[in-house]
N, CA and C of each residue as an Amber inpcrd file, in Angstrom:
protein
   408
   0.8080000  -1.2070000   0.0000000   0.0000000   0.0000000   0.0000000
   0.8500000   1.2700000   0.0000000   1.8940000   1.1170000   0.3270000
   3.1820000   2.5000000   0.2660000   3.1880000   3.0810000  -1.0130000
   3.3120000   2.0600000  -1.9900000   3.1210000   3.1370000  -3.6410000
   1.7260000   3.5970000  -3.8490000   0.3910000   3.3160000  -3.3950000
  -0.7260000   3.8120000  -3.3120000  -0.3030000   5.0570000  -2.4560000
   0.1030000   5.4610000  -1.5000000   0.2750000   6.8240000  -0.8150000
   1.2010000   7.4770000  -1.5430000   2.2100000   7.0870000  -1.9090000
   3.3140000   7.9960000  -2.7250000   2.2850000   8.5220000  -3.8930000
   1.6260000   7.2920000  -4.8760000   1.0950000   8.2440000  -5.9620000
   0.2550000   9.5930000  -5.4540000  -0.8450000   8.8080000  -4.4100000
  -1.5510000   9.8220000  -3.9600000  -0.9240000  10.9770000  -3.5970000
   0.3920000  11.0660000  -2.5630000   0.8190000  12.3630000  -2.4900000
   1.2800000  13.0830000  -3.7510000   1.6830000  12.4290000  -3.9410000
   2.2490000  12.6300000  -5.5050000   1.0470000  13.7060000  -6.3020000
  -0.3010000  13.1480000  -6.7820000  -1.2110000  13.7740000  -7.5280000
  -1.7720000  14.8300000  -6.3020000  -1.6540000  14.9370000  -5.1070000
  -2.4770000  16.2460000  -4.7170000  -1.6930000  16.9650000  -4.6900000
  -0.3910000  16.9310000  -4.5050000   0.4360000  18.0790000  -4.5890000
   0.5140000  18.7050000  -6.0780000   0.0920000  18.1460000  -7.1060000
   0.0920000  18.4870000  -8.1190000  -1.0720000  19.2720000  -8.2390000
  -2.4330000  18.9570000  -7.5590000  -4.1280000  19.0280000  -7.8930000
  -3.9960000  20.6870000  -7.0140000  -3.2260000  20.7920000  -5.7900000
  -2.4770000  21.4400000  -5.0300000  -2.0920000  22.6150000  -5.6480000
  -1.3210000  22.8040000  -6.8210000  -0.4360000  23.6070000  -7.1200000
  -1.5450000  24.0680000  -8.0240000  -2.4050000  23.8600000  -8.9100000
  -3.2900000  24.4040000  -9.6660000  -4.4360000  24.6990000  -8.6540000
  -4.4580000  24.1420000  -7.8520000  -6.0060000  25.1930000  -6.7320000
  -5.1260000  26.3460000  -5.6170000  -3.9770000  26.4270000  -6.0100000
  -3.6720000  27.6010000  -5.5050000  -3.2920000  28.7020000  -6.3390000
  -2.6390000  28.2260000  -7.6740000  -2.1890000  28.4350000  -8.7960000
  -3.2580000  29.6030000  -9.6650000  -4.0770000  28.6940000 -10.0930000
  -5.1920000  29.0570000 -11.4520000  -5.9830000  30.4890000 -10.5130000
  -6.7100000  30.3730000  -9.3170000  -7.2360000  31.4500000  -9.0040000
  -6.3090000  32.9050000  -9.4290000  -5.6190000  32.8050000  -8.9770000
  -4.6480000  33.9540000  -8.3460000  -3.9910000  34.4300000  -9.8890000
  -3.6010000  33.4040000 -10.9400000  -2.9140000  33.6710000 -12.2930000
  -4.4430000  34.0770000 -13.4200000  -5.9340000  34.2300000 -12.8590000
  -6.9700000  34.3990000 -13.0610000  -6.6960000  36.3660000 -13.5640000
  -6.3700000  36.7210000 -12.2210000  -6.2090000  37.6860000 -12.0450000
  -5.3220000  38.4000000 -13.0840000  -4.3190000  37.7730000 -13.1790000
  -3.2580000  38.2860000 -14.3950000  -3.2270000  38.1190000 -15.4900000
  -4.3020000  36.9020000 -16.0400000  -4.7460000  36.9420000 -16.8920000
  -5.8470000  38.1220000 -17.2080000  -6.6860000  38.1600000 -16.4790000
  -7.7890000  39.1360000 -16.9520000  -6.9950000  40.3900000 -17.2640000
  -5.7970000  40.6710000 -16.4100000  -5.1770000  42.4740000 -16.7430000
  -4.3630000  41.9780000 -18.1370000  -4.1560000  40.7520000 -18.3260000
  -3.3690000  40.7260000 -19.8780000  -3.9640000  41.0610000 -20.8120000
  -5.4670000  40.0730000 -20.6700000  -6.5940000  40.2820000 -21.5900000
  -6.7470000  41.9900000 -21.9950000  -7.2330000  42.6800000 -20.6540000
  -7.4130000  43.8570000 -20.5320000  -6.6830000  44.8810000 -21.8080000
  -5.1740000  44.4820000 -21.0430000  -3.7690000  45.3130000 -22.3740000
  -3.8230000  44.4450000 -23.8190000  -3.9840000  43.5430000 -23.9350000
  -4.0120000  43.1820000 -25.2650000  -5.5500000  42.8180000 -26.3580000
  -6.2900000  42.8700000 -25.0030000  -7.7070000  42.7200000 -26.0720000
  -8.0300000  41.0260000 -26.7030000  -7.1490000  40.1600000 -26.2230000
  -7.1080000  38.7920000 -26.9430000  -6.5720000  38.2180000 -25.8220000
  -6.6640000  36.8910000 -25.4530000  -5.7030000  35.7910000 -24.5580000
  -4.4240000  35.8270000 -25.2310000  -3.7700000  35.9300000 -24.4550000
  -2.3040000  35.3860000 -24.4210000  -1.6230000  34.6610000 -23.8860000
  -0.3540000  34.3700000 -23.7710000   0.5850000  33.3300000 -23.0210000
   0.1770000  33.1550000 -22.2020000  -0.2770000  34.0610000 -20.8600000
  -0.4480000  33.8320000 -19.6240000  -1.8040000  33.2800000 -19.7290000
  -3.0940000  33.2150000 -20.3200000  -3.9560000  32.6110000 -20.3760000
  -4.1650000  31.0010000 -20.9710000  -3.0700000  31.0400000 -21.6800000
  -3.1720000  29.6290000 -22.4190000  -2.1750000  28.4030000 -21.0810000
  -1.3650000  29.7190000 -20.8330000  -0.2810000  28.4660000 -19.3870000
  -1.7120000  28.3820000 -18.2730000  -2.4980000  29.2430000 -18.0780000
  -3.6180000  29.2020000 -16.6430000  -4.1820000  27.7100000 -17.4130000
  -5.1300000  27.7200000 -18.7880000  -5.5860000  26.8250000 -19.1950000
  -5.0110000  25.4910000 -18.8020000  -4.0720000  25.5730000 -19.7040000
  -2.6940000  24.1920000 -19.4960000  -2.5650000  23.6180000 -17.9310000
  -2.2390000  24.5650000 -17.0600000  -2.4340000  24.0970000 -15.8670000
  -3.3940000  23.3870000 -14.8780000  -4.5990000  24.0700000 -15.5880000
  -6.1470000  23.5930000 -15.1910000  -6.2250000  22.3680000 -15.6910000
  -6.3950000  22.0810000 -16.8460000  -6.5920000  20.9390000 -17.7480000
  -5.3760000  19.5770000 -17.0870000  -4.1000000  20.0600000 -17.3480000
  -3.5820000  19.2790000 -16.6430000  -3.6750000  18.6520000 -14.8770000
  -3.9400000  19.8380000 -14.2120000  -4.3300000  18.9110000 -13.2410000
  -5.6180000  18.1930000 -12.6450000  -6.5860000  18.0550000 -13.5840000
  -7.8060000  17.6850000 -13.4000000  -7.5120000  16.5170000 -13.7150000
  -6.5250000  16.2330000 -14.4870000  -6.4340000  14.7160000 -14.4770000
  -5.8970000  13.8380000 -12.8750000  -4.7230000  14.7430000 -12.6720000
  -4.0180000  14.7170000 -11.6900000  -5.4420000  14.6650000 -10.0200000
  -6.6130000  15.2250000 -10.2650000  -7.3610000  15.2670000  -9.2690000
  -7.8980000  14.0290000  -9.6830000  -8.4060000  13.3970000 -10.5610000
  -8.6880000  12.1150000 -10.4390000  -8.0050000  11.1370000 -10.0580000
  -6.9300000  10.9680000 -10.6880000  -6.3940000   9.9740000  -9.6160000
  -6.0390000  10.0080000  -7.9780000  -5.2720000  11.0590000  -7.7390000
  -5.7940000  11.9280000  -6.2680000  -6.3960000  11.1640000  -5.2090000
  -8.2910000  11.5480000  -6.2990000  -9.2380000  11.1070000  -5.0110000
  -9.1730000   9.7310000  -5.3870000  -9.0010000   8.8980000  -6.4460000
  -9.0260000   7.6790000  -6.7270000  -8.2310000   6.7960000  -5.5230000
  -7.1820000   7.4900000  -5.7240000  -5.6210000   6.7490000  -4.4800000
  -6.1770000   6.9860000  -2.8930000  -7.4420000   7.9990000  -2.5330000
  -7.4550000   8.1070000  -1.1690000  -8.8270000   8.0530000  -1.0230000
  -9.1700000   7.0020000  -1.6200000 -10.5850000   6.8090000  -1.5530000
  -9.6920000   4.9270000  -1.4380000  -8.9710000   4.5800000  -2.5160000
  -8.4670000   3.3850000  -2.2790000  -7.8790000   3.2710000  -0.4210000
  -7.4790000   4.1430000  -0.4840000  -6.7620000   3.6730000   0.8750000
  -7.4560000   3.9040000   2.2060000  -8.3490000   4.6860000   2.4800000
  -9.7120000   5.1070000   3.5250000 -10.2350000   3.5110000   2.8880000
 -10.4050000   3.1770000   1.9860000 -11.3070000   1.2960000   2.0100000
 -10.5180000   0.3970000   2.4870000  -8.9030000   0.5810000   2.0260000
  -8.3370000  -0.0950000   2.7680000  -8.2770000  -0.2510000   4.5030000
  -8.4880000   0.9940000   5.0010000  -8.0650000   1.2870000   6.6590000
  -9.1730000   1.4720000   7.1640000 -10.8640000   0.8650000   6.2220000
 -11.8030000   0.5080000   6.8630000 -12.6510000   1.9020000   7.0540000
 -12.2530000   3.1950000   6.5270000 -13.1310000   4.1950000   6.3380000
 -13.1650000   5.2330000   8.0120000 -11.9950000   5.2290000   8.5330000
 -12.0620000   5.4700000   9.6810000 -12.8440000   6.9190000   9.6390000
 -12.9880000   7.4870000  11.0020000 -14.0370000   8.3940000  10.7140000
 -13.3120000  10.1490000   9.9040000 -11.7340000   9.8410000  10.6840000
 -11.2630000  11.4200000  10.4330000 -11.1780000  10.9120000   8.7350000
 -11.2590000  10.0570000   8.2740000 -11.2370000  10.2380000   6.6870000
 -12.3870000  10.0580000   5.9190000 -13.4710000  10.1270000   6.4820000
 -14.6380000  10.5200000   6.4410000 -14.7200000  12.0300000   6.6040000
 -14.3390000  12.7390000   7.1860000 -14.4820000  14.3510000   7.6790000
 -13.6560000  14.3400000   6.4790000 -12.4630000  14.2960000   6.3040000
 -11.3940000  14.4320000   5.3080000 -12.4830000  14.3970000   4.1340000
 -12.7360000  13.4910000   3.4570000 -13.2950000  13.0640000   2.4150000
 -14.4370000  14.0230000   2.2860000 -15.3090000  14.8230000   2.9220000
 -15.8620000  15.7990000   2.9310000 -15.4090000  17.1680000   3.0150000
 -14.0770000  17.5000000   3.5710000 -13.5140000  18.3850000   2.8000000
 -12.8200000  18.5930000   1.4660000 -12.8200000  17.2760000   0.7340000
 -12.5200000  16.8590000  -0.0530000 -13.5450000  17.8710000  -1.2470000
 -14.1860000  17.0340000  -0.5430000 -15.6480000  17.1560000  -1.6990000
 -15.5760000  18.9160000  -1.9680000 -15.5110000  19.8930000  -0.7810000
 -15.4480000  20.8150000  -0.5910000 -14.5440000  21.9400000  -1.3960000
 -13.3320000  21.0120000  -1.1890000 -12.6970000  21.1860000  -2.7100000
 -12.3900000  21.0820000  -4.0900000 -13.3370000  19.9990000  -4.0710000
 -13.8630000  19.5440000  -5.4900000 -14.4140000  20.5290000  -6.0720000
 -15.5540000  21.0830000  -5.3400000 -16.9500000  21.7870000  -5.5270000
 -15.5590000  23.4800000  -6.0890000 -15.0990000  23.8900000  -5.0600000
 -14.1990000  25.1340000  -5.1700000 -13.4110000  24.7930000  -6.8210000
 -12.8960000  23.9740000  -6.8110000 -11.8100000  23.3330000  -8.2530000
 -13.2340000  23.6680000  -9.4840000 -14.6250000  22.9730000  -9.2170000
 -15.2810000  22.8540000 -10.5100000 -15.7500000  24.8240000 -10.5530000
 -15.3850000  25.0870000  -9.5960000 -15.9080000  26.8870000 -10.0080000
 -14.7670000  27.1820000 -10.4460000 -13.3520000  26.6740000 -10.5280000
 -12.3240000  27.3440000 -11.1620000 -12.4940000  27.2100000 -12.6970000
 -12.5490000  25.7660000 -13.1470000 -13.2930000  25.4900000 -13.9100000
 -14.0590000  26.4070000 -14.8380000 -15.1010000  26.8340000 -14.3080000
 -15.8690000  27.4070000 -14.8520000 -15.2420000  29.0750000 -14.7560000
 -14.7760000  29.6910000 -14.2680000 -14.0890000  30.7460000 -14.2390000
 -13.1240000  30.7840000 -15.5030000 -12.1120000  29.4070000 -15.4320000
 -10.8430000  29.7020000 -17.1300000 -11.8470000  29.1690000 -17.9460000
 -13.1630000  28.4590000 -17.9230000 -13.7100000  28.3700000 -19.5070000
 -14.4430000  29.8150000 -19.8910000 -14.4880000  30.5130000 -19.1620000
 -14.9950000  31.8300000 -19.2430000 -14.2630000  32.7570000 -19.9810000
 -13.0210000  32.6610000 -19.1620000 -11.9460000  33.5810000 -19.5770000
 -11.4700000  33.5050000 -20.2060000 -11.4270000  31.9130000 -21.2490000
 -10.8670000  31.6900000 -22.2250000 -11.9910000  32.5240000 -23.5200000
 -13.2330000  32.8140000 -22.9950000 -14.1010000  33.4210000 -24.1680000
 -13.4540000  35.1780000 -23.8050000 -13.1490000  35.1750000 -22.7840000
 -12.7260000  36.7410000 -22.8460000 -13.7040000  37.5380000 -21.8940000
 -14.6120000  36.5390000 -21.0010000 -15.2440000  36.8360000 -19.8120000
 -14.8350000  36.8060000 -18.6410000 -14.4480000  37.9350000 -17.8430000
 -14.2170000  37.9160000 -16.5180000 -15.0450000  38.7870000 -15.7560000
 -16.1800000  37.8960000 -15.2410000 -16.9180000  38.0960000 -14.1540000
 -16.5780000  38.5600000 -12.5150000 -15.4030000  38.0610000 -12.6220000
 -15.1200000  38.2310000 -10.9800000 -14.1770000  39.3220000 -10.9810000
 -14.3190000  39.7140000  -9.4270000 -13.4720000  40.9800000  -8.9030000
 -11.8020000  40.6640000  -8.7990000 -11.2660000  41.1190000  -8.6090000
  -9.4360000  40.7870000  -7.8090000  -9.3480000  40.1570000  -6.8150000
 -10.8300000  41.0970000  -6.0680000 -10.5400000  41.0940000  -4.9010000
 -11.5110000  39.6000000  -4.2390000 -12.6320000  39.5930000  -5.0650000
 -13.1710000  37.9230000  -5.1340000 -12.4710000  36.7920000  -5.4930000
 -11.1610000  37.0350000  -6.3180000 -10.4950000  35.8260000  -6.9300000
  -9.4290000  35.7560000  -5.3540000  -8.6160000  36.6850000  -5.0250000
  -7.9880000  36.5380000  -3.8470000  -8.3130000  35.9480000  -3.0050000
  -9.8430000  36.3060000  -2.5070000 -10.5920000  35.6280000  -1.5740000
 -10.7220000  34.2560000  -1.5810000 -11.3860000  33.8630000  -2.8480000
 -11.4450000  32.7180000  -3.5300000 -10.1510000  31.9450000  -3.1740000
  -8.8380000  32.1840000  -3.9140000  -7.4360000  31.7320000  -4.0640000
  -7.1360000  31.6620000  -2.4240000  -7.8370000  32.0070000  -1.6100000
  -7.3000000  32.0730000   0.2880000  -8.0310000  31.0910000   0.9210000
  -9.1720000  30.5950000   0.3840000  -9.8760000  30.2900000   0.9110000
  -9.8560000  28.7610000   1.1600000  -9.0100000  28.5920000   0.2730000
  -8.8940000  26.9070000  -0.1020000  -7.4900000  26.1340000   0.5050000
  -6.5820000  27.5090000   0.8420000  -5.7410000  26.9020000   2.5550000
  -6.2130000  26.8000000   3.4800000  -7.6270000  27.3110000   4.2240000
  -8.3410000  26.3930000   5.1820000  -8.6700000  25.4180000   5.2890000
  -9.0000000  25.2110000   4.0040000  -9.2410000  23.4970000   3.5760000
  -8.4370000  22.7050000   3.6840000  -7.1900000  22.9040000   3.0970000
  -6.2130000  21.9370000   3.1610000  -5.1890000  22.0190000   4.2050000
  -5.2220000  22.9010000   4.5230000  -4.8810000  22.8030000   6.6750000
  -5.7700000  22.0790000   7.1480000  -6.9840000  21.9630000   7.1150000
  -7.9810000  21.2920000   7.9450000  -7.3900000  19.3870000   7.6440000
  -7.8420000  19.1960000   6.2000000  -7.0980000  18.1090000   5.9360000
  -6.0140000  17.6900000   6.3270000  -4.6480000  18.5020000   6.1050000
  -3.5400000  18.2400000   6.7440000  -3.6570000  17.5880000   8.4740000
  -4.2240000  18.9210000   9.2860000  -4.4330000  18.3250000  10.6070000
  -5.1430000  16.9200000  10.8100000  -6.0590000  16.7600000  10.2070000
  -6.8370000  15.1990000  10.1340000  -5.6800000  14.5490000   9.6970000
  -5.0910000  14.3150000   8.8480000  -4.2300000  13.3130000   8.2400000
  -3.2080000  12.8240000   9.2430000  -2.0580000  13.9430000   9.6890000
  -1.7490000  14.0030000  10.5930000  -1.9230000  13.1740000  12.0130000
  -2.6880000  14.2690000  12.5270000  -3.3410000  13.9210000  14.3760000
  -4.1140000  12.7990000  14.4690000  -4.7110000  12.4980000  12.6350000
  -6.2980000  11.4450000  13.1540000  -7.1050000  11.6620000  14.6160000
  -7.4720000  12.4970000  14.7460000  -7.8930000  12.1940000  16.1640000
  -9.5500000  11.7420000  16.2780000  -9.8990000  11.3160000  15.5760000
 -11.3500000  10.0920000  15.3710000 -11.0920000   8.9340000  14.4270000
């Protein structure tokens, strides 16, 4: 079961780097858009990044959904697995934010994408501490 956790760490740190990533490069995309009137580099790397790690989130939850069945579903990975979800739900609004922006729509504020882009280290502190401490 050790290479089941390596992959898994493996793909959230990746799933990781684009849910902290894509919000925040949202932002710099829209002021590129802004100066050039068209997507550019920085919009096509936000894309690339998104796309690529959505794969990377499937296997992810695949590897820690395998291993919570293995260790019998204890309860802190149950809580886990619902912040999970929590971040799923946050990832599919990113989602929908770069298919937007790829039309040249940006709906959201700076100061909503920041928020947004902050909001999702509570989450994965929360997780971390469960993983960690287990303490149920």
């Amino acid at each position: 079961m050790e290479w089941v956790k390596i992959i898994h760490l493996l793909c959230v740190m990746g799933w990781m780097t684009s849910i902290f990533a894509v919000p925040r490069a949202l932002i710099f995309w829209k002021r590129e858009y802004e100066r050039l009137g068209e997507n550019g580099p920085l919009g096509d790397l936000t894309f690339r990044l998104y796309r690529f790690s959505n794969m990377l989130s499937f296997i992810a939850i695949a590897m820690g959904l395998w291993l919570a069945w293995d260790w019998g579903f204890p309860t802190w990975s149950l809580v886990k697995l619902a912040l999970v979800v929590v971040l799923i739900v946050q990832y599919e609004m990113t989602g929908r934010m770069v298919r937007r922006a790829k039309q040249g729509i940006f709906n959201e504020s700076d100061m909503f994408l920041r928020i947004f882009n902050e909001s999702s280290v509570i989450g994965v502190i929360a997780i971390l501490w469960l993983v960690v401490s287990k303490p149920f």
